[in-house]
MOPAC internal coordinates of N, CA, C and O (Angstrom, degrees):
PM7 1SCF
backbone

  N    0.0000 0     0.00 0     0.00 0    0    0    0
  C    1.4509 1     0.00 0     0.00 0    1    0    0
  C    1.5307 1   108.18 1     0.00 0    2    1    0
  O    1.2310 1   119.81 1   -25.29 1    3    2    1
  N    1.3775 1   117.97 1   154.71 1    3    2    1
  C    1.1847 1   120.15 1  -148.22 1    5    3    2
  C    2.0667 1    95.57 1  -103.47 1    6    5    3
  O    1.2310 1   113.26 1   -18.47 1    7    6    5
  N    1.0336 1   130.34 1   161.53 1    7    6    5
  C    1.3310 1   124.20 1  -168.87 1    9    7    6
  C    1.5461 1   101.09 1   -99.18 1   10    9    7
  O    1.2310 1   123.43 1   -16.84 1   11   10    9
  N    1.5194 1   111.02 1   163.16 1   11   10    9
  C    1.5175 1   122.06 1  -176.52 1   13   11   10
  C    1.9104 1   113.35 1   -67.54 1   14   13   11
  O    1.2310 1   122.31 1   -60.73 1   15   14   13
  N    1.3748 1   113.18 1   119.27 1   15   14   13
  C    1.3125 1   118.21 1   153.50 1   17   15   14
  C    1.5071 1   114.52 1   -41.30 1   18   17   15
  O    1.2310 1   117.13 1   172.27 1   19   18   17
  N    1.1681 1   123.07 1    -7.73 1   19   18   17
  C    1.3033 1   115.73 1  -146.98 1   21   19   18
  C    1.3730 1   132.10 1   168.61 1   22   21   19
  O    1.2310 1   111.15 1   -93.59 1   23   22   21
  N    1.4279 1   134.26 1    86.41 1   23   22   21
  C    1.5031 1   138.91 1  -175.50 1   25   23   22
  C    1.1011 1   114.83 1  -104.60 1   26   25   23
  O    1.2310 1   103.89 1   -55.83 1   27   26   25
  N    1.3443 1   147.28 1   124.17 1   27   26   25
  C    1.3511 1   150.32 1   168.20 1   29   27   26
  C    1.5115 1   130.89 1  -136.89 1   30   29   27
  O    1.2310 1   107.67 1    -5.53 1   31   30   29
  N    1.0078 1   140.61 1   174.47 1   31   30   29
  C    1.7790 1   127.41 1   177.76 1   33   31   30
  C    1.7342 1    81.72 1  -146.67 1   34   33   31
  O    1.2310 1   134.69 1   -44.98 1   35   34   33
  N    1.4889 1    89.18 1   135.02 1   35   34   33
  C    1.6873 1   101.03 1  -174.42 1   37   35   34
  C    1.9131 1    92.83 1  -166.39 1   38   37   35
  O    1.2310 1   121.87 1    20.98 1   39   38   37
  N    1.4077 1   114.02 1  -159.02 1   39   38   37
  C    1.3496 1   120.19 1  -152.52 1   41   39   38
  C    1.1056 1   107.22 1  -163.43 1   42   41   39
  O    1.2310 1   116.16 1   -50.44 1   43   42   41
  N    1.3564 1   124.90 1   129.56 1   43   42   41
  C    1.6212 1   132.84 1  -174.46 1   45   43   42
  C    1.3111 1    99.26 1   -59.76 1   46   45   43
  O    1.2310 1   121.64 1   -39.37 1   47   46   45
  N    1.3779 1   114.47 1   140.63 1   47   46   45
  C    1.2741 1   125.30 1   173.88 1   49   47   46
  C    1.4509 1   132.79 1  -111.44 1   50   49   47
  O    1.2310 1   138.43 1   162.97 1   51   50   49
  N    1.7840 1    81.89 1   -17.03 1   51   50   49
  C    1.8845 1   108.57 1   178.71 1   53   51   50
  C    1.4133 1    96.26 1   173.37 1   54   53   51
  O    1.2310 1   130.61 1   -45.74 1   55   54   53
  N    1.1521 1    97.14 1   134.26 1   55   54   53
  C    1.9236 1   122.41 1   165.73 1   57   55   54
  C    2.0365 1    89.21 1  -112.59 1   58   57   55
  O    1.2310 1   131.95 1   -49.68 1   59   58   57
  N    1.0592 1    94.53 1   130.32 1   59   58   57
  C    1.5803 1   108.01 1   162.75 1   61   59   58
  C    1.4281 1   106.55 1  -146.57 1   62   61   59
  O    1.2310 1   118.31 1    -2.79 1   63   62   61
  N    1.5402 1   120.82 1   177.21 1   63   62   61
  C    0.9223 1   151.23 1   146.94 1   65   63   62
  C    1.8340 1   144.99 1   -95.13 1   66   65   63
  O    1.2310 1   135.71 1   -52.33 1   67   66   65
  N    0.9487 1    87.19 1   127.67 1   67   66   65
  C    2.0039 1    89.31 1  -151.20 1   69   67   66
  C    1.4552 1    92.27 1   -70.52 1   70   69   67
  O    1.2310 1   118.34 1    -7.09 1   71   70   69
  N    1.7076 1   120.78 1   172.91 1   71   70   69
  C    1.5375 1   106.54 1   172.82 1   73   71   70
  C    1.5529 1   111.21 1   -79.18 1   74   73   71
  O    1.2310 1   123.33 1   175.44 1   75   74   73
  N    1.5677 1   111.22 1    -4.56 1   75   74   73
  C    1.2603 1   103.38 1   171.36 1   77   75   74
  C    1.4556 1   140.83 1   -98.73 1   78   77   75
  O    1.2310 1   140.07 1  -150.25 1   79   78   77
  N    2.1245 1    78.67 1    29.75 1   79   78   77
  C    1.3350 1    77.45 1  -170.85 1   81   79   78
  C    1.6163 1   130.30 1   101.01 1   82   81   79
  O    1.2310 1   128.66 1   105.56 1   83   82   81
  N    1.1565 1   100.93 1   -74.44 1   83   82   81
  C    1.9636 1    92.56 1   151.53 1   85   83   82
  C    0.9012 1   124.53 1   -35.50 1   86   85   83
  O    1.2310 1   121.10 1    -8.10 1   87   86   85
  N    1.8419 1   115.50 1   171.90 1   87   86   85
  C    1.2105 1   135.91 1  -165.41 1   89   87   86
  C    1.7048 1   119.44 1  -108.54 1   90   89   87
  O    1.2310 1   119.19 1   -48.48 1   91   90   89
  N    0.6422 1   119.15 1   131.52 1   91   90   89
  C    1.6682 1   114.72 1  -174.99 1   93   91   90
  C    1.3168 1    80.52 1  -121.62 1   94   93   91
  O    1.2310 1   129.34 1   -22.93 1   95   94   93
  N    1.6716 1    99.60 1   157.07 1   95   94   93
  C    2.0134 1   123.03 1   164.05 1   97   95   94
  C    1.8450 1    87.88 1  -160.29 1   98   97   95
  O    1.2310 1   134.64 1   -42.17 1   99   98   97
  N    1.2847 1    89.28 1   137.83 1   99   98   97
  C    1.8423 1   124.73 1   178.40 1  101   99   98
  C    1.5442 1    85.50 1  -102.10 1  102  101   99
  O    1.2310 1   117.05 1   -49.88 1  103  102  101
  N    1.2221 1   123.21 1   130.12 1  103  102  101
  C    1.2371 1   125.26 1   172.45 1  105  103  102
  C    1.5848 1   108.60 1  -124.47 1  106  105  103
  O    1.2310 1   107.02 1   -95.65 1  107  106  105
  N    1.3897 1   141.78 1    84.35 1  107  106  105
  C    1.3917 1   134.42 1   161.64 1  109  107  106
  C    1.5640 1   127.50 1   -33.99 1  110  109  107
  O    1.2310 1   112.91 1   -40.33 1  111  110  109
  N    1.0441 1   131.01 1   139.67 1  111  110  109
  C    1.4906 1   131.71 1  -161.01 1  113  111  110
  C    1.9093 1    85.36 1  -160.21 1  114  113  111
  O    1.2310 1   132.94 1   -42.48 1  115  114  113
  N    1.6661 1    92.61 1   137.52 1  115  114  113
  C    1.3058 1   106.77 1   166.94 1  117  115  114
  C    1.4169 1   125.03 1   -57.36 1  118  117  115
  O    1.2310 1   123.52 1    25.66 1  119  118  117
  N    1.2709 1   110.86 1  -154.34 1  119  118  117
  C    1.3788 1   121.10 1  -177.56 1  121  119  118
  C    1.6708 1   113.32 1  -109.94 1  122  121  119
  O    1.2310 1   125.89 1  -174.21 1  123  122  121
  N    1.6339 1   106.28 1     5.79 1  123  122  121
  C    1.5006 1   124.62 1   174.38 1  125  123  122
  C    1.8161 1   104.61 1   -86.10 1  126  125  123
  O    1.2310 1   124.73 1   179.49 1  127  126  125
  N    1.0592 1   108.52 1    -0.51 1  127  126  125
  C    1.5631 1   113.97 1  -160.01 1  129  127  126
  C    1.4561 1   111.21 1  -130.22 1  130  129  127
  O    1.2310 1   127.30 1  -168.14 1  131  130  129
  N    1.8272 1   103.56 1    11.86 1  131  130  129
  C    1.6662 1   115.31 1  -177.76 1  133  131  130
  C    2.1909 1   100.70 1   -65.44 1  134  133  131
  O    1.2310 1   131.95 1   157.53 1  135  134  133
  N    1.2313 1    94.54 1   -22.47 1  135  134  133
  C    1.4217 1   101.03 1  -169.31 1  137  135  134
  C    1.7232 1   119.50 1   -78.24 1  138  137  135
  O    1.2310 1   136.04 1   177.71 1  139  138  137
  N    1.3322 1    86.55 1    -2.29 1  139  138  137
  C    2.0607 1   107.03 1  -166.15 1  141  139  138
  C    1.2723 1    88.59 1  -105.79 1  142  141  139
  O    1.2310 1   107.12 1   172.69 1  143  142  141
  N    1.4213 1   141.60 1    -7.31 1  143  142  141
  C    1.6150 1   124.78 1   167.90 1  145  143  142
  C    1.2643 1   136.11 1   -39.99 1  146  145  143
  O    1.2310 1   130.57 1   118.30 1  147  146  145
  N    1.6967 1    97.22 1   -61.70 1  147  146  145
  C    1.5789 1   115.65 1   171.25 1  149  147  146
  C    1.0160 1   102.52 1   -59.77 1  150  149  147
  O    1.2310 1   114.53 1   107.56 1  151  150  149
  N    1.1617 1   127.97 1   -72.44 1  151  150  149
  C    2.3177 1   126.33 1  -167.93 1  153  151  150
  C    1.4936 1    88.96 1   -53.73 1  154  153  151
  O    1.2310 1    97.33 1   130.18 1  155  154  153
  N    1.2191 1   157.91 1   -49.82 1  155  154  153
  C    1.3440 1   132.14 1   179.83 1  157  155  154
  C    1.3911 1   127.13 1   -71.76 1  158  157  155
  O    1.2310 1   122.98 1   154.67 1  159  158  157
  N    1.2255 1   111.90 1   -25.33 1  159  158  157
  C    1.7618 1   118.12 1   176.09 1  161  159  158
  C    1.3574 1    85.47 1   -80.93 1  162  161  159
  O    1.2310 1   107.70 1    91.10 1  163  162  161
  N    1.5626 1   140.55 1   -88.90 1  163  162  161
  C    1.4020 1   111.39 1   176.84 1  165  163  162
  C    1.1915 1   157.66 1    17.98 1  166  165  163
  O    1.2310 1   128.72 1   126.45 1  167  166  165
  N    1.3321 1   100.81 1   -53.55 1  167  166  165
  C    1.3197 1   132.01 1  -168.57 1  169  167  166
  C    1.8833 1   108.37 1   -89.95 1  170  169  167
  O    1.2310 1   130.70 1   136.38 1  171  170  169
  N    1.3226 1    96.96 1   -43.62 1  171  170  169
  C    1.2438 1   142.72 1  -169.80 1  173  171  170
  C    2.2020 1    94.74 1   -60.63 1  174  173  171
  O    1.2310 1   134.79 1   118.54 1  175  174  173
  N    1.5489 1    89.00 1   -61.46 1  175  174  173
  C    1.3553 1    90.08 1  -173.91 1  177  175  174
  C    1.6946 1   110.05 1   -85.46 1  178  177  175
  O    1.2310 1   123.23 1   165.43 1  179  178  177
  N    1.1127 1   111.42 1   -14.57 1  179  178  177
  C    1.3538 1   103.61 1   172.99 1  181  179  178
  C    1.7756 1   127.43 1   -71.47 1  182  181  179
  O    1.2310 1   133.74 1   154.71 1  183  182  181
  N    2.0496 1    91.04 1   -25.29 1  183  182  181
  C    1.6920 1   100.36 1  -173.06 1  185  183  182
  C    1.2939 1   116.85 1    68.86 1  186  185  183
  O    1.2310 1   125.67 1  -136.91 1  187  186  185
  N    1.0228 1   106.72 1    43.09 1  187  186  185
  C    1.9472 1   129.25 1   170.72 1  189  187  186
  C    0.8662 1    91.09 1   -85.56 1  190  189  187
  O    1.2310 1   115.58 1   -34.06 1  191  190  189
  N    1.3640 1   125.99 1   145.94 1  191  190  189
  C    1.9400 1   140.38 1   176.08 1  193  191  190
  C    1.8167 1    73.33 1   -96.05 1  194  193  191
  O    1.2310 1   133.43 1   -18.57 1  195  194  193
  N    1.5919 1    91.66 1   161.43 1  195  194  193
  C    1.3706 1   108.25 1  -174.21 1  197  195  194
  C    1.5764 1    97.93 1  -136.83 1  198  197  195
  O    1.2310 1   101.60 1   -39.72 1  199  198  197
  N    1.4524 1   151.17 1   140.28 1  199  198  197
  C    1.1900 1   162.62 1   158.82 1  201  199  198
  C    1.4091 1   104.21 1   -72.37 1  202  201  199
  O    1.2310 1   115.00 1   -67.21 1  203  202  201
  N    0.9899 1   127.09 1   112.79 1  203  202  201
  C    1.6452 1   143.71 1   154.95 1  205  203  202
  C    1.1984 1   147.35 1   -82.61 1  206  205  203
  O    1.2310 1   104.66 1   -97.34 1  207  206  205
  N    1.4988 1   145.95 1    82.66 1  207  206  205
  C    1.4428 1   134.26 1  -165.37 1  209  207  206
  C    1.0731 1   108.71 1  -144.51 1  210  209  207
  O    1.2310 1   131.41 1   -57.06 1  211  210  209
  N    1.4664 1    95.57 1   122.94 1  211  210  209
  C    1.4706 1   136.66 1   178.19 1  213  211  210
  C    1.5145 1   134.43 1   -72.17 1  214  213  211
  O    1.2310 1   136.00 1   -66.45 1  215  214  213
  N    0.7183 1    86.62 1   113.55 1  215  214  213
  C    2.4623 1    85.27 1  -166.98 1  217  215  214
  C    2.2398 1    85.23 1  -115.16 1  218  217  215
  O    1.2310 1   143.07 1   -32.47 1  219  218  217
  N    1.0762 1    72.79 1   147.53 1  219  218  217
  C    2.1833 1    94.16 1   149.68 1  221  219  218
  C    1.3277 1    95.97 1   -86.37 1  222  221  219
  O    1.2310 1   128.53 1   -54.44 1  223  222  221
  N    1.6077 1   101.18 1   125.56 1  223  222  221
  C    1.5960 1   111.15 1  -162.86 1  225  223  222
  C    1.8204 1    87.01 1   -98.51 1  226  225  223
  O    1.2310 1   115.14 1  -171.91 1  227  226  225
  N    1.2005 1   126.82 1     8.09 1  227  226  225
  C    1.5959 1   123.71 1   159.40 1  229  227  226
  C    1.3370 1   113.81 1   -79.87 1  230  229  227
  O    1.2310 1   120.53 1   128.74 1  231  230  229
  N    1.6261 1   116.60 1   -51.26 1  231  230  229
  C    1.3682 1   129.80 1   172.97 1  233  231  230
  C    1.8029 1   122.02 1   -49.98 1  234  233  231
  O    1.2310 1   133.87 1   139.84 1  235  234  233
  N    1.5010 1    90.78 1   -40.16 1  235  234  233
  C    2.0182 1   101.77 1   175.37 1  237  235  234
  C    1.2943 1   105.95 1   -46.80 1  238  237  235
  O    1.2310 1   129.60 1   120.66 1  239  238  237
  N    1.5793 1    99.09 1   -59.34 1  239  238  237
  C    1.3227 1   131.76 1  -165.47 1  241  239  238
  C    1.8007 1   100.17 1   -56.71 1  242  241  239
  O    1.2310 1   118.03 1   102.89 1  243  242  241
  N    0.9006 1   121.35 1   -77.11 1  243  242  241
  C    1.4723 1   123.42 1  -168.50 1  245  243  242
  C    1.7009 1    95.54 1   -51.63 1  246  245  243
  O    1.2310 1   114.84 1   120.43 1  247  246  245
  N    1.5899 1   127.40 1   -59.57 1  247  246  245
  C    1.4593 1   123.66 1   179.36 1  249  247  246
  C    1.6040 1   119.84 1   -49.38 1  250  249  247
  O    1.2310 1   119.06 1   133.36 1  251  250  249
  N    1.0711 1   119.39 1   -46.64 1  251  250  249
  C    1.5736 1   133.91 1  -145.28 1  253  251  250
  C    1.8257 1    93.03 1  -110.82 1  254  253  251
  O    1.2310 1   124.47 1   102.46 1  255  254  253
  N    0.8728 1   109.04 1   -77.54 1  255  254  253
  C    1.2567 1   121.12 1   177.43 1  257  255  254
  C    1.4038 1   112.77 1   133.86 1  258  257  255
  O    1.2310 1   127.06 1   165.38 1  259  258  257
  N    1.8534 1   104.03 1   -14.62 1  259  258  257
  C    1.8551 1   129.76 1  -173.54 1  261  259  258
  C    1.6945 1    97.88 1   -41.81 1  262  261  259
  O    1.2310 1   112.37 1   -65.83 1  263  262  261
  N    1.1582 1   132.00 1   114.17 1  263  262  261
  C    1.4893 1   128.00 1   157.11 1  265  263  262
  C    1.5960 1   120.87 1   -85.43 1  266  265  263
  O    1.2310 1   120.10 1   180.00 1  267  266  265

């Protein structure tokens, strides 16, 4: 399996709805994640679909122990 473009812990900022119907999400990310700009604009300009999954980073934390 191939490794993450990208790990961060951040906070919805907005769920909307596009007029077409789609989904938009604003996702806030600290200042630990200034370094994930480029690999996301990157990514961004290339139009790579990206896979996303979401945990409660309290819940990881209490299960996993992963910080």
């Amino acid at each position: 399996m191939s490794e993450p473009i990208a790990m961060f812990t951040g906070t919805i900022a907005r769920v909307q709805s596009m007029a077409d119907g789609s989904p938009r999400f604003v996702i806030d990310a600290g200042e630990p994640a200034l370094d994930l700009l480029s690999v996301l604009a990157k990514a961004q300009m290339s139009g790579v679909y990206l896979q996303f999954v979401v945990y409660d980073k309290n819940e990881l934390e209490k299960e996993t122990g992963y910080k």
